[in-house]
C-alpha positions as CSV (number, residue, x, y, z in Angstrom):
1,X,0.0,0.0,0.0
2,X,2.8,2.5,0.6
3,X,4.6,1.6,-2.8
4,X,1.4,2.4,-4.2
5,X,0.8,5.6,-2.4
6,X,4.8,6.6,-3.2
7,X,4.4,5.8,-7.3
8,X,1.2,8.0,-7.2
9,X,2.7,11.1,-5.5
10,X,5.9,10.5,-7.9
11,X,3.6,10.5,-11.0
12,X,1.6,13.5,-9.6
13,X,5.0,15.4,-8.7
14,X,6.3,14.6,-11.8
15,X,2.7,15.8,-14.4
16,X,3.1,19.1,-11.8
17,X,6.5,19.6,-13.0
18,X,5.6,19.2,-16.8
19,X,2.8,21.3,-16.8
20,X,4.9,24.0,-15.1
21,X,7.0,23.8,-17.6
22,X,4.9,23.9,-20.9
23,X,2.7,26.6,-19.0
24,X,5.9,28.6,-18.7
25,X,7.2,27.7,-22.1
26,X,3.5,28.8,-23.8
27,X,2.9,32.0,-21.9
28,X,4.5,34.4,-23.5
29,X,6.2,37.7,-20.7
30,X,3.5,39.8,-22.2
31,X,0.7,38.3,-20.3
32,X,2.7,40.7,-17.4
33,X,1.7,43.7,-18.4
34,X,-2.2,43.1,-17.0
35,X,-0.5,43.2,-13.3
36,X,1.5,45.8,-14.7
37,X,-0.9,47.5,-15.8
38,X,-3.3,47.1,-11.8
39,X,0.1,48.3,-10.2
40,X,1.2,44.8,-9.2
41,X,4.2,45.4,-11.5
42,X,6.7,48.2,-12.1
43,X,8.8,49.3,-15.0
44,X,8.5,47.5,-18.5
45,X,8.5,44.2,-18.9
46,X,10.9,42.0,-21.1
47,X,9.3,39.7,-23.6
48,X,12.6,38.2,-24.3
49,X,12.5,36.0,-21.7
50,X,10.9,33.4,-20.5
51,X,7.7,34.4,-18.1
52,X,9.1,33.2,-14.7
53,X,12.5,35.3,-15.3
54,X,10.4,38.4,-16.7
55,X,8.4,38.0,-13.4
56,X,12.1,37.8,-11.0
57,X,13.1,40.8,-13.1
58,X,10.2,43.0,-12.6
59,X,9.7,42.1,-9.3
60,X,13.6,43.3,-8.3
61,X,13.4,46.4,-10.5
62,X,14.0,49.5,-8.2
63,X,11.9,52.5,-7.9
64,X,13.5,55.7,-7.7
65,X,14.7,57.0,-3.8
66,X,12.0,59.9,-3.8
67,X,8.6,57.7,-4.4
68,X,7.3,57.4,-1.0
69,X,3.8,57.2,0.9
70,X,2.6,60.3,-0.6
71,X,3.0,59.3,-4.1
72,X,0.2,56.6,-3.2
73,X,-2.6,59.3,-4.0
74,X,-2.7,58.2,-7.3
75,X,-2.8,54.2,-6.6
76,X,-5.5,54.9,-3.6
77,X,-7.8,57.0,-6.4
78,X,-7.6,54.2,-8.7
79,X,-7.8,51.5,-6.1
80,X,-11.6,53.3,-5.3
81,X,-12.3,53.5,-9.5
82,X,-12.2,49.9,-9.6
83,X,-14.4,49.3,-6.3
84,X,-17.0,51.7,-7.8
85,X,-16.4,49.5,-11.3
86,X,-17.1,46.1,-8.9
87,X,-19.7,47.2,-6.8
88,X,-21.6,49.8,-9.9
89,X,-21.6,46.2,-11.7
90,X,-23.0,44.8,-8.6
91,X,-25.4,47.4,-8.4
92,X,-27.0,47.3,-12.0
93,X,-28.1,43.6,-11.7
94,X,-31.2,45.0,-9.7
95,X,-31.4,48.5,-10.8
96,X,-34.2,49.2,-13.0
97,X,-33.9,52.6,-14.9
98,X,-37.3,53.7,-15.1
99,X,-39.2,56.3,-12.9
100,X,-41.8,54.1,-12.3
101,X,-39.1,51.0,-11.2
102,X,-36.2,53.3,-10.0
103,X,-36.8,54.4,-6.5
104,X,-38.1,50.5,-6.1
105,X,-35.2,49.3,-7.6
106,X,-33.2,50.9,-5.0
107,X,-35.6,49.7,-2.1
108,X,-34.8,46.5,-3.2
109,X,-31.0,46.6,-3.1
110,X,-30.9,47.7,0.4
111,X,-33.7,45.7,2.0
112,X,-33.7,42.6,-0.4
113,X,-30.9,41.6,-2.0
114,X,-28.3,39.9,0.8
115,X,-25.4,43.0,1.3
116,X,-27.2,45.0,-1.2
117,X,-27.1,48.0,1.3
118,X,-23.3,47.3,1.9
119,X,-22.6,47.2,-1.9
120,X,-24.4,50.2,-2.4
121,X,-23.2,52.2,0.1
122,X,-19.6,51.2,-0.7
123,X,-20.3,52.3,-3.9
124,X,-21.8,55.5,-2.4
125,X,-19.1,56.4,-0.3
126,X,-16.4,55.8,-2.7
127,X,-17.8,58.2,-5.1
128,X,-17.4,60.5,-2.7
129,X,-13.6,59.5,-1.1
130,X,-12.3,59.5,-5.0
131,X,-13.0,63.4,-5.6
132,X,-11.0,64.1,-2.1
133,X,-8.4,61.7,-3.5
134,X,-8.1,62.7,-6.5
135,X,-8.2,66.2,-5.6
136,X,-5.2,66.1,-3.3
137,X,-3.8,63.7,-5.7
138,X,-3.2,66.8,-8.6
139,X,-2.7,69.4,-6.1
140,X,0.6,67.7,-5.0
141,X,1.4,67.3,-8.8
142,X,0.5,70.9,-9.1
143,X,2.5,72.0,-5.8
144,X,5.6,69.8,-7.0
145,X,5.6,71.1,-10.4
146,X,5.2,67.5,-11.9
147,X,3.1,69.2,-14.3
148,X,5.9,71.2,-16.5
149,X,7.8,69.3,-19.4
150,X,8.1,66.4,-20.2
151,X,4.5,65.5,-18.2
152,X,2.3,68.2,-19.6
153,X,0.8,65.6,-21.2
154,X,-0.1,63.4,-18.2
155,X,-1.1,66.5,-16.6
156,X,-3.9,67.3,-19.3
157,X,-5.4,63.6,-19.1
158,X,-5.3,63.6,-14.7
159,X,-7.7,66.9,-15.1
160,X,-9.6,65.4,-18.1
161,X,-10.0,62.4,-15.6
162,X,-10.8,64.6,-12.7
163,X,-13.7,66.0,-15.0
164,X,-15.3,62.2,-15.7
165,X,-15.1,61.5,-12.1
166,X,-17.4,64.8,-11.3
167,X,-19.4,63.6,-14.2
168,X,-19.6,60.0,-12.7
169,X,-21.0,61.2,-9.5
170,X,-23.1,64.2,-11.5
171,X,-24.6,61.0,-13.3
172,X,-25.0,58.7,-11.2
173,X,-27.0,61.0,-8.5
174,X,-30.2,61.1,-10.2
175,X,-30.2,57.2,-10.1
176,X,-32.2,57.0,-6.9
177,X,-34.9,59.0,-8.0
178,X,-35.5,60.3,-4.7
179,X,-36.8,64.3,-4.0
180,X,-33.0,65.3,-2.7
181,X,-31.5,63.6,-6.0
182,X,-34.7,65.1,-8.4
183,X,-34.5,68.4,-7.5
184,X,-30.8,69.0,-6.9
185,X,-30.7,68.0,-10.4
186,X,-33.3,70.5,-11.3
187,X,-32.0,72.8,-9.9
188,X,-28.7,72.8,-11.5
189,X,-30.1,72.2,-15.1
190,X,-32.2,75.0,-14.3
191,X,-29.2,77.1,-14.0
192,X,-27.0,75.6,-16.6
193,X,-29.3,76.3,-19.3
194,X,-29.2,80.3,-18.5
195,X,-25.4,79.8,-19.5
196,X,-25.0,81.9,-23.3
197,X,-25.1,79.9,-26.3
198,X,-24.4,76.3,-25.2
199,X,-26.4,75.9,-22.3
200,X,-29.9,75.4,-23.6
201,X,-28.7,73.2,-25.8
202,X,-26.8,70.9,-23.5
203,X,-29.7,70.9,-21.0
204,X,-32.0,69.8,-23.5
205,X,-29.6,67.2,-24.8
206,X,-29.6,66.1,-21.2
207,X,-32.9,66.3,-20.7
208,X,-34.9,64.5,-23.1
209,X,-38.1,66.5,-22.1
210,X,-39.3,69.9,-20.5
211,X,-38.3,69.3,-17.4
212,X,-36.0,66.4,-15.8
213,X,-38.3,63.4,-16.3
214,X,-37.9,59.4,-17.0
215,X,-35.9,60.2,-20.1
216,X,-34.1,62.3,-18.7
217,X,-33.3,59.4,-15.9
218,X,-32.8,57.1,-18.9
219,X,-29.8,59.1,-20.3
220,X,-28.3,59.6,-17.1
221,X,-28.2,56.1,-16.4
222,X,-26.5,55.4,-20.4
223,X,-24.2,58.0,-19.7
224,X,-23.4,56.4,-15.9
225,X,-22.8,53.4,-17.4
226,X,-21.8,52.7,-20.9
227,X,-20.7,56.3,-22.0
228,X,-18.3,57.7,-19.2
229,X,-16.6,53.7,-18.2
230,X,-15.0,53.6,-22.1
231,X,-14.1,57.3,-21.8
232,X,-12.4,56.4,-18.2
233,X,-10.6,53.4,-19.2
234,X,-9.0,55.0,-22.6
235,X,-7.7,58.1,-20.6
236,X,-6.8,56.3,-17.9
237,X,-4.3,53.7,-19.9
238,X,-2.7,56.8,-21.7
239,X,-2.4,58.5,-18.6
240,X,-0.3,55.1,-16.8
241,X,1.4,55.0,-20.5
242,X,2.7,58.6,-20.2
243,X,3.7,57.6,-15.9
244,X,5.7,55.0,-17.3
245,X,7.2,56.5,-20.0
246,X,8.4,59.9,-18.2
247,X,8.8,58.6,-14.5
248,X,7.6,60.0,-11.2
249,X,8.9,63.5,-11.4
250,X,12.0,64.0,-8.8
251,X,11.4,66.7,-6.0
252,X,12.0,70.1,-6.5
253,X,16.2,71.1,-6.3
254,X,16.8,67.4,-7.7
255,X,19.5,67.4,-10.3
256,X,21.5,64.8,-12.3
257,X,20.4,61.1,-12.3
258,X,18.0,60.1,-9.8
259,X,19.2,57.5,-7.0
260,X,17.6,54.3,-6.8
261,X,15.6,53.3,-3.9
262,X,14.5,49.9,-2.7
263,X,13.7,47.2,-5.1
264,X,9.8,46.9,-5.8
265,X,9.2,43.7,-4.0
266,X,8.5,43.4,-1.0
267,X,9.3,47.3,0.0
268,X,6.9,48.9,-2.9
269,X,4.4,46.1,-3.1
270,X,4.0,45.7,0.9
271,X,3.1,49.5,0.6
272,X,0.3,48.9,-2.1
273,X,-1.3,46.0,0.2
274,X,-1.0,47.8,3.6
275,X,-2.5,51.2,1.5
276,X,-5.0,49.0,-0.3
277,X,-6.5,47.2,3.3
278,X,-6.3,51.2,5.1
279,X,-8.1,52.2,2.1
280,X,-11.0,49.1,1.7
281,X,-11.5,49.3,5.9
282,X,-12.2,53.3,5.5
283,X,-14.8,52.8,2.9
284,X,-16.3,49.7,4.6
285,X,-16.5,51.3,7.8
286,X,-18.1,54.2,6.5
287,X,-20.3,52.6,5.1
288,X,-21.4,50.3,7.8
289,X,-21.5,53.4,10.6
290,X,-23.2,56.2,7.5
291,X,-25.2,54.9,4.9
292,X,-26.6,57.0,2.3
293,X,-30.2,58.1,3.6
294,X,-32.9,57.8,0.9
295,X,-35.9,60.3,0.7
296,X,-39.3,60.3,-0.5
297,X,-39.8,59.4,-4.1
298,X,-39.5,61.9,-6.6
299,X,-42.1,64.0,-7.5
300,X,-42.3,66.7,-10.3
301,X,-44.9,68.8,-8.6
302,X,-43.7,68.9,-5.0
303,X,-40.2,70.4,-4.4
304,X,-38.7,68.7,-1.1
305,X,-38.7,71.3,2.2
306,X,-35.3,70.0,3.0
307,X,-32.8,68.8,0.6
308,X,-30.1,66.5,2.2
309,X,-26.7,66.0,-0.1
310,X,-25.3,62.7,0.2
311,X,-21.8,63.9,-2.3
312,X,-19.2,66.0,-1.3
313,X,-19.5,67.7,-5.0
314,X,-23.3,68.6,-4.6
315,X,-22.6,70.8,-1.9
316,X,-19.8,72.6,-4.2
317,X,-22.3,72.4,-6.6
318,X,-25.5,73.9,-4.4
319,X,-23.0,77.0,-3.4
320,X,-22.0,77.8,-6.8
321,X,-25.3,77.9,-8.3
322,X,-27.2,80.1,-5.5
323,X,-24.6,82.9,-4.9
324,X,-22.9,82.7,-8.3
325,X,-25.8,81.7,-10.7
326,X,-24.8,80.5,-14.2
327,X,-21.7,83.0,-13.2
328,X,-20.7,80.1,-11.1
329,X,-20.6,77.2,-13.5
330,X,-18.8,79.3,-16.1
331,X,-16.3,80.7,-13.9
332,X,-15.5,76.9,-12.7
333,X,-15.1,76.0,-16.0
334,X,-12.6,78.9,-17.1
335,X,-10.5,77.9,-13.8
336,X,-10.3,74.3,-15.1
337,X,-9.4,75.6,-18.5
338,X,-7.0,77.6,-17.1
339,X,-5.4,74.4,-15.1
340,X,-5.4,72.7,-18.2
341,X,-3.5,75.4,-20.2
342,X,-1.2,75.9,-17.5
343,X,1.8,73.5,-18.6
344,X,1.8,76.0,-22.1
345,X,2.4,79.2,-20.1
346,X,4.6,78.0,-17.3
347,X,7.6,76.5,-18.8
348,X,9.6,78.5,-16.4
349,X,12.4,75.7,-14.8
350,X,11.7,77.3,-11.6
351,X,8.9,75.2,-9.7
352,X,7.3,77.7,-7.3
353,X,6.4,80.2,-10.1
354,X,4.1,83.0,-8.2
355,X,1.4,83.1,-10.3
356,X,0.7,79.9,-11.4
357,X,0.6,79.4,-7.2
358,X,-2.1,82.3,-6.7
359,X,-4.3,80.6,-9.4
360,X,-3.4,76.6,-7.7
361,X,-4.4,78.2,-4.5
362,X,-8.1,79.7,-6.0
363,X,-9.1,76.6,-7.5
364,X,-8.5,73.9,-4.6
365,X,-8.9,76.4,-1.5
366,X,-11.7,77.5,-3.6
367,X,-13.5,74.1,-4.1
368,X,-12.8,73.3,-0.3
369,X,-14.3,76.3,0.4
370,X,-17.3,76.3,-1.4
371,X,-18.1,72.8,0.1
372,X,-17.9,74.0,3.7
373,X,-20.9,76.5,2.9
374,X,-22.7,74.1,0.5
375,X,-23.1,72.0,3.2
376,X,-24.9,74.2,5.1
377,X,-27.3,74.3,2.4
378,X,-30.5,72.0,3.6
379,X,-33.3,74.2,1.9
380,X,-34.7,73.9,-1.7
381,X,-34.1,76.5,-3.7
382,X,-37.6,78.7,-4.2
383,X,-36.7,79.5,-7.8
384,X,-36.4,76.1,-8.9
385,X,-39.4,75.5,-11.9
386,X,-42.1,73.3,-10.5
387,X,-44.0,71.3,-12.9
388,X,-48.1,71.8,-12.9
389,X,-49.7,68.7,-12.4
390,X,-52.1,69.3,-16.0
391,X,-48.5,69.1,-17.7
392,X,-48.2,65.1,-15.6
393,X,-51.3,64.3,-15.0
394,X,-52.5,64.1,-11.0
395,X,-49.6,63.4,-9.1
396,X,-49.2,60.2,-7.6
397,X,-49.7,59.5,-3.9
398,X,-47.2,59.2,-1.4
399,X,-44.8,56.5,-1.5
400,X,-46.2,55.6,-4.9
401,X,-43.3,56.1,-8.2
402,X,-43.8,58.7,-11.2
403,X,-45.7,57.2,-13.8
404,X,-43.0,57.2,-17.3
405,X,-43.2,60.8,-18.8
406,X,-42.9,61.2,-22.3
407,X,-45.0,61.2,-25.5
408,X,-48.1,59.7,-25.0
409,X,-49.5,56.7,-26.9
410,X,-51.4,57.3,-30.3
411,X,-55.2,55.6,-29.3
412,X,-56.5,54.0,-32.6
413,X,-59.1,55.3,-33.9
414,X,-62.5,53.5,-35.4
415,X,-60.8,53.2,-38.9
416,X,-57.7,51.3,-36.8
417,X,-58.6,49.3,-34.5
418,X,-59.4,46.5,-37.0
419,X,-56.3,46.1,-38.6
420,X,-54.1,43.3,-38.6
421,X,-51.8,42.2,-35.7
């Protein structure tokens, strides 16, 4: 019996070792750049060798001496991109996007579906840590100076990424159909389209209808989830292409050839992991002690005596529109032009160029600002257009979801209603 158990672990010992080695001999090193490519990896990877010694050598490949914990913005922002790609997946197995299924929809996840009110308020609450990430993420590129040549171009894409995360969370808020997301959206369409020339017609485009309605709902949710994901994934592999290509940037007063610090693995990768864990136990824990409150359902015809923001963005957003107006929106989009432009006008080698400083400090003191007072927003606006109930119909009770708005069904008439099936 032991000569039999013996020849069986030799024969399974020796099919493990074969298999090892025709798996290594018929994966080619390129299959590394997916880790690469999550983070798990650093520096490019040679194809010329076999997999296992293209793994040893990117493994030992050292990072230069000035990366350190606060060049892990970056990884924590897209660590929280992919949870909101897991759990928004997660999420749209039960979401129906329809006002009349919405604000069920939603019921359903929390009070249902087994976690559903964990997945959703992870999903919640990283939508609102990846603005402050990402955020303090490009104002210590900015503060550094990492945006000047050669990264001017991985500049432009981290603010054209900052922009699809705003318009993400901009998207995604209307999803519960709830009065606090209905009207907060109203209200800001109702200001965009007062902006000259473009904002009518972006409104409407948005829109669907006269007034934010199930199509309206419908297009958000396309955009949420089809339109802005491709968009997001292109700029974000040009934006790793152009890190990899140009380096971290060295710290100001750096000169010659930067040192080289420890080797990625274990220091780098140990870093990532104990990051990655900080990062997942925030989230969860927030979401577990403060999840997202959910309010009545939405109604065209009753504005909401409190509104109640549930992302950090909505209250920038509440305090631009009522002190600034359409003045607001346009001035936040000339200050993000002007971020953008920035790497064109300040070529100057010097990194703490005055001006370029002043206009740094408006747009993030700014933005913190502006939350601080948005927050203390709770009221509707009283200028926000209602909409009569003869233009819906009688509104629905309470508790009850918005019938679908739209064009209404042609009735056939005597000569029609005989026809053929």
């Amino acid at each position: 019996m032991a000569s039999v158990i013996d020849r069986t672990r030799e024969v399974v010992s020796r099919w493990r070792r074969r298999f090892r080695a025709d798996l290594k001999a018929s994966t080619d090193a390129s299959f590394l750049t997916a880790p690469r490519f999550l983070g798990l990896l650093y520096g490019p990877i040679d194809r010329s060798l076999p997999i296992d010694e293209a793994l040893r050598k990117a493994l030992a490949r050292r990072l230069p001496a000035h990366v350190g914990w606060r060049h892990a913005l970056g990884g924590i922002a897209y660590l929280l991109f992919m949870v909101l790609v897991v759990t928004g997946v997660l999420l749209s197995l039960h979401y129906r996007p329809s006002s009349g299924e919405a604000y069920g929809s939603i019921q359903h996840i929390v009070t249902g579906v087994t976690f559903g009110w964990l997945v959703r308020d992870v999903h919640v609450w990283s939508a609102t840590l990846i603005v402050i990430v990402v955020l303090a993420h490009m104002a210590r590129v900015f503060f550094d100076g990492a945006y000047k040549p050669p990264r001017e171009t991985s500049w432009l894409i981290g603010l054209l990424l900052l922009f699809v995360v705003l318009a993400f969370g901009a998207s995604g808020y209307l999803l519960p159909w709830d009065q606090w997301a209905y009207w907060t959206v109203t209200e800001f369409l109702d200001t965009a389209e007062k902006l000259p020339v473009l904002g009518g017609v972006i409104v409407t485009a948005l829109t669907g209808d006269a007034f934010v309605s199930g199509a309206t709902l419908s297009r958000f949710f396309a955009i949420h989830v089809i339109i802005l994901p491709w968009i997001a994934f292109a700029l974000l592999l040009f934006h790793f292409r152009m890190i990899r290509t140009h380096g971290v940037a060295p710290p100001r007063g750096a000169t010659g050839s930067e040192a080289l610090g420890d080797p990625f693995f274990p220091h780098h990768l140990l870093r990532l992991f104990l990051v990655s864990v900080v990062v997942l136990a925030v989230v969860i824990t927030l979401a577990t002690l403060f999840p997202r409150p959910i309010g009545e359902p939405a109604s065209s015809v009753a504005p909401p005596s409190e509104l109640v923001s549930t992302w950090v963005v909505i209250d920038v957003t509440l305090a631009m529109v009522r002190f600034f107006g359409p003045w607001g929106i346009t001035l936040f989009a000339l200050l993000g032009l002007a971020m953008a432009l920035i790497p064109l006008f300040d070529r100057h080698p010097e990194r703490r160029h005055r001006p370029v400083i002043v206009l740094g400090i408006v747009f993030f003191a700014g933005f913190l600002v502006l939350w601080l007072v948005g927050h203390q927003l709770r009221f509707a606006a009283p200028d926000v257009r209602s909409v009569t109930p003869a233009e819906v119909g009688e509104p629905p009770e309470a508790g009850s979801p918005l019938r679908e708005l739209g064009p209404s069904p042609v009735q056939p008439g005597p000569a029609e209603s005989g026809g053929s099936q």
